[in-house]
matplotlib code that plots the C-alpha trace (Angstrom):
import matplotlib.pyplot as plt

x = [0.0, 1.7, 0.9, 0.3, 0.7, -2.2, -1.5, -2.4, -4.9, -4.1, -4.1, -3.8, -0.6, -2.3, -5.1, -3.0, -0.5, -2.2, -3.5, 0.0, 0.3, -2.2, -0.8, 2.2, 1.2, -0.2, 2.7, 5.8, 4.7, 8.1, 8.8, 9.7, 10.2, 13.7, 14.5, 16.0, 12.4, 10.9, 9.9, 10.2, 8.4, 4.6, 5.9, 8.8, 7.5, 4.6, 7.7, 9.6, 6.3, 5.5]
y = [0.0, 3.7, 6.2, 9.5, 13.0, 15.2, 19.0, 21.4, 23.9, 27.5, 29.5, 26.7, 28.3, 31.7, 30.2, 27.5, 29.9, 31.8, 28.2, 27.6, 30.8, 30.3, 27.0, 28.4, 30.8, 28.1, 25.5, 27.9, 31.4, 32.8, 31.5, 34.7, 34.2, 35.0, 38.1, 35.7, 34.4, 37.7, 37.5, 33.7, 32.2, 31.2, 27.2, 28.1, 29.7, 27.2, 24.5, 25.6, 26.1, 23.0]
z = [0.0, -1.0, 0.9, -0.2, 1.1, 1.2, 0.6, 3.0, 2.5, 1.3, 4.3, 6.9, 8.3, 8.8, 11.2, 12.7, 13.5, 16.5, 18.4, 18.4, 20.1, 22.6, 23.5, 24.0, 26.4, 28.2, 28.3, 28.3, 29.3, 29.0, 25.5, 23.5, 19.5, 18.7, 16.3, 13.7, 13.2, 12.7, 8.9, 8.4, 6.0, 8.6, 7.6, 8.8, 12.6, 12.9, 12.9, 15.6, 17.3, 17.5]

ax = plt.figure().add_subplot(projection="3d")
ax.plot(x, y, z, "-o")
ax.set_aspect("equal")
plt.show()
């Protein structure tokens, strides 16, 4: 059996992006994004993130 990727949604990143904020004011309140992040590619962010 192959298995087969299924492409995300456009604009997934743009709403998945701020639960991973929430959650991470939850978990690790005194995580702060570092500047080299600032103007990644959302992909990018969302992967460190998580």
């Amino acid at each position: 059996m192959a298995l087969e990727m299924i492409p995300d949604r456009p604009g997934r990143e743009a709403v998945f992006e701020p639960l991973l904020d929430e959650l991470l004011a939850l978990f690790s309140p005194d995580w702060v994004q570092s500047e080299r992040m600032v103007g990644e590619h959302q992909h990018h962010r969302c992967e460190v993130k998580r």
